[in-house]
C-alpha positions in Angstrom: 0.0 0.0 0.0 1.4 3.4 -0.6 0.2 7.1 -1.6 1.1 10.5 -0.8 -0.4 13.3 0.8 1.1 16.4 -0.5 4.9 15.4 -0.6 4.8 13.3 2.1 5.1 9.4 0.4 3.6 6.4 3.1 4.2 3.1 2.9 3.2 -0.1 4.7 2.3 0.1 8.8 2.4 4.4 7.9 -0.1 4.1 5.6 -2.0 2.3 7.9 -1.8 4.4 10.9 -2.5 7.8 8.7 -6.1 5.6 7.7 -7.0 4.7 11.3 -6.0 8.9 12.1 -9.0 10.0 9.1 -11.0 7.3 10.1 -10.9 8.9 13.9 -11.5 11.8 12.6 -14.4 11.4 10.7 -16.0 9.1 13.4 -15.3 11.8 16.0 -16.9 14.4 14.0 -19.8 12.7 13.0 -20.4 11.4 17.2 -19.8 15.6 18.0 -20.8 18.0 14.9 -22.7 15.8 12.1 -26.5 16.0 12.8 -26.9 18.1 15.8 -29.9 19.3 15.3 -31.6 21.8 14.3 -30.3 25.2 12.9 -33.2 27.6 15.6 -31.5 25.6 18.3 -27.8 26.2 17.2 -28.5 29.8 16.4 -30.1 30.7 20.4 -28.2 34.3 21.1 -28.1 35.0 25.1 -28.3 38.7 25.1 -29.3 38.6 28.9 -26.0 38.6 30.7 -27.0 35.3 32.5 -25.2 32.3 32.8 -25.9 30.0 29.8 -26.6 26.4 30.6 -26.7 24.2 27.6 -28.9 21.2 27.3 -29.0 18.5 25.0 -32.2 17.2 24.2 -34.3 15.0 21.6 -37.9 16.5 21.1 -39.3 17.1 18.0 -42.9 18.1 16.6 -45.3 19.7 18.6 -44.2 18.7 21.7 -40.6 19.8 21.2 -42.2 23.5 20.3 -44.7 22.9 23.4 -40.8 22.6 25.4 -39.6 25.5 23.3 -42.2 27.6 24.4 -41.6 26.9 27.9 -37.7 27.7 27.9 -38.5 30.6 25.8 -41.0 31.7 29.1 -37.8 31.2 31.3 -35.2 32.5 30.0 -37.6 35.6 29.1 -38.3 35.7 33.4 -36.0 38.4 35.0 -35.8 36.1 37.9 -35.1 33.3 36.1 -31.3 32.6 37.0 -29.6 31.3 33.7 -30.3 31.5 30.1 -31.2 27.9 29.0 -29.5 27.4 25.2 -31.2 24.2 23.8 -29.3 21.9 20.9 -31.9 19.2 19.4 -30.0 15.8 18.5 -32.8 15.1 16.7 -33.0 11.4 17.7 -32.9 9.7 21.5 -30.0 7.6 19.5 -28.0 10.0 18.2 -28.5 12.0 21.7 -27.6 8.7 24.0 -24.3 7.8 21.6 -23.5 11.5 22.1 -23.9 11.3 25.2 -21.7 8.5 25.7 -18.7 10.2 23.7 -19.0 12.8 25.7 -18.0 10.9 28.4 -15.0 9.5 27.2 -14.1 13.4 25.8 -15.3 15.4 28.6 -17.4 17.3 26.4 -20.8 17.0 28.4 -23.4 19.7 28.1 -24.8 21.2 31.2 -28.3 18.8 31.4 -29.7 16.4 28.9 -32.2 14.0 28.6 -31.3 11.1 29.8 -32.5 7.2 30.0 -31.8 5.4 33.5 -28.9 2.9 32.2 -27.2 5.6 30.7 -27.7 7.7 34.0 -26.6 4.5 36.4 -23.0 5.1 34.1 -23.2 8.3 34.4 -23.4 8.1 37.8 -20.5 5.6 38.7 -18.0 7.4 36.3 -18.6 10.5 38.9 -20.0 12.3 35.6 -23.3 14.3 37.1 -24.9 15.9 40.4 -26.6 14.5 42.7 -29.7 15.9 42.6 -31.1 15.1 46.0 -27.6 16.8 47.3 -29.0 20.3 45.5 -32.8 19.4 47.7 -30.9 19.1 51.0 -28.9 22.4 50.2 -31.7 24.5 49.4 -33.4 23.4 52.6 -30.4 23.7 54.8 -30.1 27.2 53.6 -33.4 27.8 54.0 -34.5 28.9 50.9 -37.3 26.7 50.9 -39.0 25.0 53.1 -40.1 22.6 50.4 -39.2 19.1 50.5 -39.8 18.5 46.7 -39.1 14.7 47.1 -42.4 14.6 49.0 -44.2 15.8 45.6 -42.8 13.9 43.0 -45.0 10.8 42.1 -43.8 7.6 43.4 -43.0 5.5 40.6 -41.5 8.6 38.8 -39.2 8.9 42.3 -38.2 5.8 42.6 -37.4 5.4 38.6 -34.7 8.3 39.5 -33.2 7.5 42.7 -30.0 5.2 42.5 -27.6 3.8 45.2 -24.4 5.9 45.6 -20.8 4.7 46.4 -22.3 4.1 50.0 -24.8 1.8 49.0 -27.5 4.7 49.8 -30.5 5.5 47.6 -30.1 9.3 46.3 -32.5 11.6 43.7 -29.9 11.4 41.2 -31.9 12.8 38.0 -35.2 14.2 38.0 -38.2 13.4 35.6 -38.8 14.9 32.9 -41.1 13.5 29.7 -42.9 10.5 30.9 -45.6 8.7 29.0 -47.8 5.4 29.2 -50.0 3.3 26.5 -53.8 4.1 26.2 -56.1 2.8 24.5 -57.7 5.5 21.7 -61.3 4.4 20.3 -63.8 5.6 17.6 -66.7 6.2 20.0 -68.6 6.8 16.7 -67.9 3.8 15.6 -68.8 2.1 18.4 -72.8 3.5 18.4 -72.3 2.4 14.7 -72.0 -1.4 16.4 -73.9 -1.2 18.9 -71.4 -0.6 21.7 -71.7 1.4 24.3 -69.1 4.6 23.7 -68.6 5.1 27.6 -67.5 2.0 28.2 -64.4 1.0 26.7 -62.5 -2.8 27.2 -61.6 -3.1 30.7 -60.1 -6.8 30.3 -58.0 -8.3 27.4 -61.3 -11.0 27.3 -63.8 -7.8 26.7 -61.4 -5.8 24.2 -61.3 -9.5 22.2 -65.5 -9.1 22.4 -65.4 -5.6 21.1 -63.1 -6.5 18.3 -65.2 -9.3 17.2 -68.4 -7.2 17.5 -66.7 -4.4 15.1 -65.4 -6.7 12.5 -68.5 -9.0 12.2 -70.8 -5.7 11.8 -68.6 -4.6 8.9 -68.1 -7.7 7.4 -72.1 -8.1 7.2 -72.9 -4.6 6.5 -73.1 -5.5 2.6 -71.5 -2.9 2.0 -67.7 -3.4 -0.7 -64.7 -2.3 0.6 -61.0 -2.8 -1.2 -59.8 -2.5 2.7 -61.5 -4.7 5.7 -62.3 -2.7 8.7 -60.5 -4.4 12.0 -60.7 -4.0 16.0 -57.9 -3.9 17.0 -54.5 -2.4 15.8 -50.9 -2.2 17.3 -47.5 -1.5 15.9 -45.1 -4.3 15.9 -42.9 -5.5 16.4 -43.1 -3.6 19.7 -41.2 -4.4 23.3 -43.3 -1.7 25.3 -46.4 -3.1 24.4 -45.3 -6.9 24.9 -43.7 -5.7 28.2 -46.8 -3.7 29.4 -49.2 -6.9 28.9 -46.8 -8.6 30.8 -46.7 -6.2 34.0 -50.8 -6.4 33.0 -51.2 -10.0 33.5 -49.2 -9.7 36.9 -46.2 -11.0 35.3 -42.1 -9.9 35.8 -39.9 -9.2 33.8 -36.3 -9.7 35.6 -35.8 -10.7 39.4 -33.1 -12.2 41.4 -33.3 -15.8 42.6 -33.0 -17.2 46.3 -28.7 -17.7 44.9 -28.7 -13.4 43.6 -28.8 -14.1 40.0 -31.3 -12.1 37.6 -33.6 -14.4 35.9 -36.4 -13.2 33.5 -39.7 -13.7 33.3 -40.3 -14.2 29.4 -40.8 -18.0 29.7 -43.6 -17.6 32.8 -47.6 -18.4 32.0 -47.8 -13.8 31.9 -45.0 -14.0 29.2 -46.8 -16.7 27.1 -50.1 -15.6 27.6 -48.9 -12.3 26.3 -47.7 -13.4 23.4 -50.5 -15.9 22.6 -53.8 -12.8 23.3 -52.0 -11.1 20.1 -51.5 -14.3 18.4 -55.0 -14.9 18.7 -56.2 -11.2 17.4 -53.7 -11.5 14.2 -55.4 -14.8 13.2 -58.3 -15.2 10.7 -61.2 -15.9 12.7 -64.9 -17.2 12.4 -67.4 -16.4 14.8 -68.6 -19.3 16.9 -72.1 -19.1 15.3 -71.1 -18.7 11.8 -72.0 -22.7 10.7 -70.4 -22.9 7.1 -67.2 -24.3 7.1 -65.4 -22.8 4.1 -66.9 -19.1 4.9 -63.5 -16.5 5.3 -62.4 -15.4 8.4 -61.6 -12.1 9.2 -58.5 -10.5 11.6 -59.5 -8.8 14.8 -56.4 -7.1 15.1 -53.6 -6.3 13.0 -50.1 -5.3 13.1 -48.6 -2.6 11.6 -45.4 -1.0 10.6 -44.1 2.3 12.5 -47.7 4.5 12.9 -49.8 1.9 10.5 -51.7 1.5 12.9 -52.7 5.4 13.3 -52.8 6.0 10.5 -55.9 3.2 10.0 -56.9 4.5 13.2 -57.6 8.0 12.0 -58.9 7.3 8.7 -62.0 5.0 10.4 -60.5 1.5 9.2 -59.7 0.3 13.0 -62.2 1.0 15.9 -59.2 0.6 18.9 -55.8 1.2 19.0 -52.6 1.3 21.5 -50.5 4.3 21.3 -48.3 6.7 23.7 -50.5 9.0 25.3 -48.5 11.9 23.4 -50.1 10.6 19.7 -52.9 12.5 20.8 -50.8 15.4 19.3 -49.9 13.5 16.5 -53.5 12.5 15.3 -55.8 14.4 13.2 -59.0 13.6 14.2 -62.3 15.6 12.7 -64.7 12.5 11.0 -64.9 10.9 14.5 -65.1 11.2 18.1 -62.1 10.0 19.7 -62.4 8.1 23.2 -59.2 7.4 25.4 -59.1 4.8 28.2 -56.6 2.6 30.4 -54.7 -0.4 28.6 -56.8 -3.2 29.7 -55.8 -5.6 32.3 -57.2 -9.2 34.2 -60.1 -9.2 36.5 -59.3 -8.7 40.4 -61.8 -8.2 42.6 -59.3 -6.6 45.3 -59.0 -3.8 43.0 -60.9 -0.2 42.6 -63.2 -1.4 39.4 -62.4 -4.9 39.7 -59.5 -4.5 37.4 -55.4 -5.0 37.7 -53.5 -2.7 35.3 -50.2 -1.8 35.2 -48.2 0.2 32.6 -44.4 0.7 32.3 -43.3 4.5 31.8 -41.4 5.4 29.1 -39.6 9.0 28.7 -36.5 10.6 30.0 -35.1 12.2 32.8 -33.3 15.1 33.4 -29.4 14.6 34.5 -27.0 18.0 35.6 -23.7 17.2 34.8 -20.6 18.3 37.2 -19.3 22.0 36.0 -16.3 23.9 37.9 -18.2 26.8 37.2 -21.1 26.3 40.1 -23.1 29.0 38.7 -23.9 26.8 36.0 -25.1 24.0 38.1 -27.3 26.5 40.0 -28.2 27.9 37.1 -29.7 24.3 35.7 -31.2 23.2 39.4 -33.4 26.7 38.9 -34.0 25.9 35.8 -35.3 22.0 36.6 -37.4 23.4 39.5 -39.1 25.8 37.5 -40.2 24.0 34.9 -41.5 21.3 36.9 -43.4 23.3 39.9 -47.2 22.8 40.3 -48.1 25.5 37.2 -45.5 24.7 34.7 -46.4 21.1 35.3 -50.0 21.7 34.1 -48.7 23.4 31.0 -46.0 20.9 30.0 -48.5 18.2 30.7 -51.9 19.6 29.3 -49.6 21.0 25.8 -48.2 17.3 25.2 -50.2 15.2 27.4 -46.8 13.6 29.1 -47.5 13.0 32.6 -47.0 15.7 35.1 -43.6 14.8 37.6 -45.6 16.2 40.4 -48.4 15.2 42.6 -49.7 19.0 43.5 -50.3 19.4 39.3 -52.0 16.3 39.0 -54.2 17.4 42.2 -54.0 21.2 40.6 -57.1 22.9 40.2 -56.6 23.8 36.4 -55.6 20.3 36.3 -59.1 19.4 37.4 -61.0 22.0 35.1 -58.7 20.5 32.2 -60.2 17.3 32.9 -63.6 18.3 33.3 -63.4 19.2 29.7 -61.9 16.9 28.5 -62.5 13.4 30.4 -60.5 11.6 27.6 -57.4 12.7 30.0 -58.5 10.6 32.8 -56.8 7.4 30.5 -53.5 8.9 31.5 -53.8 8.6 35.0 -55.4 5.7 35.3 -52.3 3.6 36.0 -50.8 6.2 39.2 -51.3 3.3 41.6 -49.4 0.4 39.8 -46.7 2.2 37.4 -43.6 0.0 36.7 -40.3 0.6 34.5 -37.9 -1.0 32.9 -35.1 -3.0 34.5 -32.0 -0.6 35.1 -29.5 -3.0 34.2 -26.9 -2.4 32.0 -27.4 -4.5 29.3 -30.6 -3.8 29.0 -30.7 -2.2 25.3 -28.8 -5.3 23.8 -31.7 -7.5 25.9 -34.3 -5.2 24.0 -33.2 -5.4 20.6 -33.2 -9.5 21.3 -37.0 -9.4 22.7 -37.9 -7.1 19.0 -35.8 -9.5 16.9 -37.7 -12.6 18.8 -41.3 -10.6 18.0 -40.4 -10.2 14.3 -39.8 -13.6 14.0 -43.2 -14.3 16.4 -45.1 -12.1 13.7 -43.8 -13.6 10.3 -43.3 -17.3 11.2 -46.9 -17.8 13.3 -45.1 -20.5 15.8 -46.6 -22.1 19.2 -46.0 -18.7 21.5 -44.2 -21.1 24.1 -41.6 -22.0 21.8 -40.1 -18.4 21.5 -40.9 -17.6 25.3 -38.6 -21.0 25.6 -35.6 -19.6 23.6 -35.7 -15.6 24.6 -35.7 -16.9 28.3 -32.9 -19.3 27.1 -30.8 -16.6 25.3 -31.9 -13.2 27.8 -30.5 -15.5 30.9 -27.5 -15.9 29.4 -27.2 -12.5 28.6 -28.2 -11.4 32.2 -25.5 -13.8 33.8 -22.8 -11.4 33.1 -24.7 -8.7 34.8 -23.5 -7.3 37.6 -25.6 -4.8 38.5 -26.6 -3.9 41.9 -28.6 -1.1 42.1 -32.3 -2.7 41.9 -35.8 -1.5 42.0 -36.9 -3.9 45.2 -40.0 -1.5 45.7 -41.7 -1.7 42.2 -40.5 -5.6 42.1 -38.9 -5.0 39.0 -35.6 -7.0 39.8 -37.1 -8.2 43.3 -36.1 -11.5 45.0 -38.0 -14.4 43.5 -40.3 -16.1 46.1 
């Protein structure tokens, strides 16, 4: 091998060191410069004298201008003590492999959003502040008398408390965007079928009723149609939706055994049943009274590809769909009248209405990353604390229907007027009492992408559902042997000790 570069000549082991150089080079700048963002973020101008806090972040769409708006409001408030300069990544991928580079470089903005593995590394490479330090301070020097611990909801605490090098639970990021599944419905079609639009599925048994009822009234309407109109639609293949049905059917999805070792639950009867309620929907079925043998089935549910399924949704082809609460946003709705409700979940008596749900959270949190310059940290605690107090909380919530962080917005009296209007935002608060997340381990992304490659093949090949609940609890306990993780979530029973 040999070329030159100017009138420098390389040869051999040069010429190969002078590639790996470019090659760094080029990675390094596409991990810090390619595809930051957006040019409105880059082009911010402080013109307030404050200190300027930089935060790295990944929202897009309405609900990234819904965020915009709100850090426009503070750094336009004259007691507002920084100037918050935002810089979309435009992806959660491109932000957490940024992210990650910057902690080899030590090139870390001020705060970014942040996923709880990433944090837990974060964490034990001494990379951010500990947020429940900043609570303490404030109270200690009697600026407030505000214990803000005390308001943050449970399952969004715990989901951002860690142990520290002393084996002690501390606040270590704070919550920021966090979502749950709903169920959307056409309540218009539902009169249409002769359901009753105020009472959506409660159970997975009652939304496989509904479904049926919806496709055997427009299979026998007599009217022709070049697309069939189905019950039920989902996009897949999809881990949070497999995963939620889980936590639904009172399954778990990692916990230590009586020995300390993490086993997981994807080869339990909540795993297979899981799997086998979809199988069931995707299938051609005939309804129990129909007696001719050769008549056509028809799907109850199908699966579609990214937002398929909302897209059928919206333009009247599917009468109930599961979605983030935020594709409200997303969704133009004007032919129909939308209804929102809880996932469902399995009868219990013990329960409010008879029913156990249980939904896992997805979202970010908010991390502040250690600066010499304490200003700046001060700057970005004032920052987190106003954006999340009781009135911004309503805003951020009501203008993207995340969930608020904080139990005096959820108890907030706009908060109740905003429901009283609308009651469709009851569905995201129907799950307060048994929210879950997802295991903090380390390896938990590789175990993801394995669970999404196992539900392609679960989709395409139509197998026995215990057969791939056999092998991903077979392959995921392999993968979870090398873990060695500590930092559990005994009090949501997400890595809890087996019984």
């Amino acid at each position: 091998m040999e070329f030159k570069i100017g009138n420098h000549r390389f040869t051999g082991m040069d010429a190969f060191l002078v590639i790996v150089f470019i090659v760094w080079i080029l990675i390094t700048y596409q991990i810090f410069w390619a595809d930051t963002g957006d040019e409105k973020s880059k082009s911010q101008a402080n013109k307030s004298g404050k200190t300027e806090i930089v935060f790295w972040h990944a929202m897009g769409g309405p609900l990234g201008e819904a965020m915009d708006n709100l850090i426009d409001e503070y750094n336009k408030d004259p007691n507002s003590k920084c100037y918050v300069k935002t810089i979309n990544m435009g992806s959660y991928d491109t932000l957490q492999k940024k992210l990650l580079a910057s902690l080899i470089a030590d090139e870390a903005p001020d705060i970014a959003q942040c996923f709880e593995t990433l944090t837990k590394k974060f964490i034990k490479h001494n990379k951010i502040v500990c947020i429940e330090d900043l609570i303490e301070a404030d109270i200690k020097d009697g600026k407030t008398n505000e214990d803000i611990r005390k308001d943050i909801i449970p399952a969004l605490r715990i989901n951002n408390t860690f142990k520290d090098e002393t084996n002690k639970p501390r606040l270590y990021s704070f919550p920021f965007n966090k979502s749950v599944q709903v169920l959307y419905y056409n309540k218009t079609m539902f009169n249409e079928v002769g359901l009753d639009p105020e009472k959506p599925p409660r159970t997975f048994n009652e939304l496989k009723e509904y479904c049926q009822k919806i496709v055997d009234h427009y299979k026998n309407d007599g009217k022709e149609r070049k697309l069939h109109i189905y019950g039920y639609g989902c996009a897949g293949p999809n881990n949070w939706s497999y995963l939620n049905r889980i936590k639904a059917n009172k399954g778990y999805i990692v916990k230590r055994d009586a020995d300390g070792l993490l086993k997981c639950g994807f080869n339990e009867p909540a795993s297979i049943e899981s799997l086998k309620f979809l199988q069931d929907m995707l299938k051609d079925t005939v309804p129990e009274t129909e007696t001719d043998p050769k008549k056509k089935g028809y799907p109850l549910a199908k699966e579609g590809r990214g937002f398929d399924h909302q897209n059928d949704f919206t333009a009247g082809l599917c009468g109930i769909i599961e979605s983030s609460v935020t594709s409200k946003k997303f969704m133009n709705i004007n032919d129909f009248e939308l209804g929102m409700a809880p996932l469902p979940g399995i009868e219990d008596p013990s329960q409010p209405d008879g029913v156990f749900r249980s939904t896992i959270l997805s979202g970010t949190n908010i991390c502040i990353f250690k600066n010499v310059d304490k200003k700046k940290i001060e700057g970005a605690w004032d920052f987190i604390k106003w954006f999340t107090n009781t009135e911004n909380g309503v805003k951020w919530s009501l203008n993207t229907t995340y969930m608020p962080v904080r139990n005096s917005s959820v108890n907030s009296a706009s908060m109740k007027e905003a429901i009283e209007k609308d009651p469709n935002l009851n569905a995201i608060y129907g799950y307060l009492d048994n929210l879950a997340f997802e295991p903090r381990i380390t390896a938990w992304f590789e175990i993801r992408d394995l669970i999404s490659d196992y539900l392609e093949r679960f989709t395409l090949e139509h197998k026995e559902a215990e057969s791939y609940c056999q092998e991903m609890e077979r392959d995921i306990n392999g993968m979870l042997k090398h873990v060695t993780d500590k930092d559990d979530n005994e009090e949501l029973g997400n890595v809890d000790q087996i019984k």
